[in-house]
N, C-alpha and C positions, 0 to 999 in steps of 0.2 A: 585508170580505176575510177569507176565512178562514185564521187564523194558529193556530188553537192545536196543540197534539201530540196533544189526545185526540179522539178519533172518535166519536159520537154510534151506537149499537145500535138501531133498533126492530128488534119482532117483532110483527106482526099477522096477525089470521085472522078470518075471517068464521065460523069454525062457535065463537070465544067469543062470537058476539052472541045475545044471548038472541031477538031480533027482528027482523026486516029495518028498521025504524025507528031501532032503538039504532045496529045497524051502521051506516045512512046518517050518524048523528051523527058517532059514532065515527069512521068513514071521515074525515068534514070537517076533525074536531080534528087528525085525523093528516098530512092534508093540508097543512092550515094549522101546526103543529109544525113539520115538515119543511119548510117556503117561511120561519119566520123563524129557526130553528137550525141552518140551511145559512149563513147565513150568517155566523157563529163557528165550527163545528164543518164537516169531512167526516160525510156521513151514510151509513150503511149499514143497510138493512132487511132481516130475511129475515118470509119470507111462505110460502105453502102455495101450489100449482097452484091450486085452484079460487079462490083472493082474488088471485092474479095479477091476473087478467083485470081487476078494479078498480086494480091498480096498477102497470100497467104503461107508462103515459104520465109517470110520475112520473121525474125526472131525478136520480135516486140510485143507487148502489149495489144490488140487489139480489138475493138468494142465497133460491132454495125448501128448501123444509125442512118434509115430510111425515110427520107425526105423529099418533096418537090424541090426541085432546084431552077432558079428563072435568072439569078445573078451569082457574081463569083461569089460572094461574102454570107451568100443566105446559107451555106453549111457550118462556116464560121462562125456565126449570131444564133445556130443551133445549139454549138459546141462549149461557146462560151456559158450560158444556163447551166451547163455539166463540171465544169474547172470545179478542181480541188483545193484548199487553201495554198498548198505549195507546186499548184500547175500553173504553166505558162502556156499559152498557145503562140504556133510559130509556124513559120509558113515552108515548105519544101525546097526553098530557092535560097534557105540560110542556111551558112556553112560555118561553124565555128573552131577560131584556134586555139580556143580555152575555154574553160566553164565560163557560163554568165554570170553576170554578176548583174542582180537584180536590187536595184534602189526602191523599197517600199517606201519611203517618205513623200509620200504622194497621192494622188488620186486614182493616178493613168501611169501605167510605165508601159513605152512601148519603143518600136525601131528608131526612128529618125524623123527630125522633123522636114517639112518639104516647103514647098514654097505654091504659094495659093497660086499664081497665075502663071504655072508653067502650062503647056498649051495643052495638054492632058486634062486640065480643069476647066479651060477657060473654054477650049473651042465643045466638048460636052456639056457644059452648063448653055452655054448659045444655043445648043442643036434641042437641050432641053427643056427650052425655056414654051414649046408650043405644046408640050402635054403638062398634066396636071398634076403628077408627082411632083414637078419642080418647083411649087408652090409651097413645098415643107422644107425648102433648101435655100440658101444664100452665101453667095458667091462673095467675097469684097473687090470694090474695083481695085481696092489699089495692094500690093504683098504683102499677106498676113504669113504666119505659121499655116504647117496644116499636116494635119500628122499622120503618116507611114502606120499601116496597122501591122506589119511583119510580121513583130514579136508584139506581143498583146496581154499585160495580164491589170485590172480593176482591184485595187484597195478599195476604193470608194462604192459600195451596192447601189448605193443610191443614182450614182452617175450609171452605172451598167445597166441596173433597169428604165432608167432617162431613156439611154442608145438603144436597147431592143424594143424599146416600145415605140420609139421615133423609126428605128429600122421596119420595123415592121409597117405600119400605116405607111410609111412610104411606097415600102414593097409594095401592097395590097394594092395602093392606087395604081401604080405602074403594072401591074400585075392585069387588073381590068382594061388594062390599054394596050396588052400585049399585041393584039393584033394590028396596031401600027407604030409600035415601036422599032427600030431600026435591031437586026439580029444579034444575039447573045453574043459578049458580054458588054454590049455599049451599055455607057451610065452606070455601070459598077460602082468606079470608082465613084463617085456621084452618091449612090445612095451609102456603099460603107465607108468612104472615108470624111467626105464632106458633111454630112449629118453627126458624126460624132464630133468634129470642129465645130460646129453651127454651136453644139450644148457645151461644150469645155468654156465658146468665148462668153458663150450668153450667161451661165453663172461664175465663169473666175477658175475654175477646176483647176488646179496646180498638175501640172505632165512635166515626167523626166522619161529622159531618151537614152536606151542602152548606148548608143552609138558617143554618148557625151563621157559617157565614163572611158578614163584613157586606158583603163585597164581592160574593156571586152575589146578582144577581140576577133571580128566574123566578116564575112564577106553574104552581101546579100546581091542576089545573081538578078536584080528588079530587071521590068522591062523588056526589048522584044530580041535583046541579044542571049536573052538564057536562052532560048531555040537554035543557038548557033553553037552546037557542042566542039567547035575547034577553039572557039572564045572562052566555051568554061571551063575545060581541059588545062587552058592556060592561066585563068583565075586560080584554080585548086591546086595546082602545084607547090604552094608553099604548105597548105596542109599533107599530100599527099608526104612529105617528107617524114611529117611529124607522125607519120599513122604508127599505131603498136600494132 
């Protein structure tokens, strides 16, 4: 029964799938998200007109929201502008085993924190350091935090307008350089994750992380094994138990 005050966000679109095989995955995960986080959470999705048409039998909430898209997160950094006081935005690859519980005493609450120089950062900030977007970004040599945008929701306006405005001029330079930028979705992580750590460390911004409270608890499917549905079949089984 759903009882909590905060609202669950997705944002989905068939032109981030690199593939019609990613997206079918993708599609599932989000299917399945949605069938066990309806049931703690109100759910609200926005979507584009042409990924409609796959989600439209779905008994949710949902609002189109036609955009250019060039990286994963520019639907995301649309989405966010739109949250409600008690919306959270959350990504299709989270699966939860109880309501969230969401710590406002903060700036930033969001997934998990990660570690700066897994190679995911490091060997894309090298590859990007020969165009000119990379010049609104900084990497540290040595491991800092660096934070998981999964689950995403701003107390603080003033930091979220920082991120979409730092997101944006980013985008736009990279954006004029498309034509020799290496194929979607390289540098993703790059412009949405690392540019919101670049402004947290640069002014002090206090971040809590759902994953730190011992009481949520969710599995987040990151990474390039959620494409392997014998892997997540076997993740989701201790919810599938719980399902009403």
């Amino acid at each position: 029964m759903v009882n909590s005050k905060w609202n669950l966000v997705y944002c989905f679109s068939k032109k981030l799938s690199v593939n019609d095989s990613a997206f079918e995955q993708i599609l599932h995960l989000l299917k399945k998200s949605i069938e066990y986080n309806k049931r703690f959470h109100h759910i609200k999705l926005y979507t584009d007109s042409k990924t409609y048409y796959y989600l439209k039998n779905l008994d949710v909430e949902v609002e189109i929201l036609d955009i250019e898209l060039f990286f994963l997160d520019d639907f995301k950094l649309k989405v966010l502008e739109k949250l409600k006081d008690n919306e959270i935005l959350i990504d299709v690859d989270i699966f939860l085993y109880s309501p969230l519980i969401v710590d406002s005493n903060c700036d930033l609450f969001a997934d998990h924190a990660d570690d700066s120089q897994r190679t995911w950062y490091v060997d894309d900030f090298k590859q990007a350091k020969k165009f000119k977007f990379s010049n609104f970004l900084n990497l540290p040599k040595v491991k800092k935090e660096m934070t998981n945008i999964g689950i995403l929701k701003f107390f603080n306006k003033n930091l979220l307008s920082e991120y979409i405005n730092l997101y944006n001029k980013i985008r736009e330079t990279a954006v004029s350089e498309k034509e020799t930028l290496p194929k979607f979705p390289k540098f993703s992580i790059l412009i949405g994750q690392l540019s919101l750590r670049n402004i947290i460390d640069k002014n002090n911004y206090k971040v809590k992380y759902a994953v730190s409270n011992p009481n949520n608890h969710y599995s987040h499917l990151a990474g390039e094994r959620k494409y392997d549905n014998n892997w997540v079949e076997t993740i989701l089984k201790p919810i599938k138990k719980n399902l009403l």
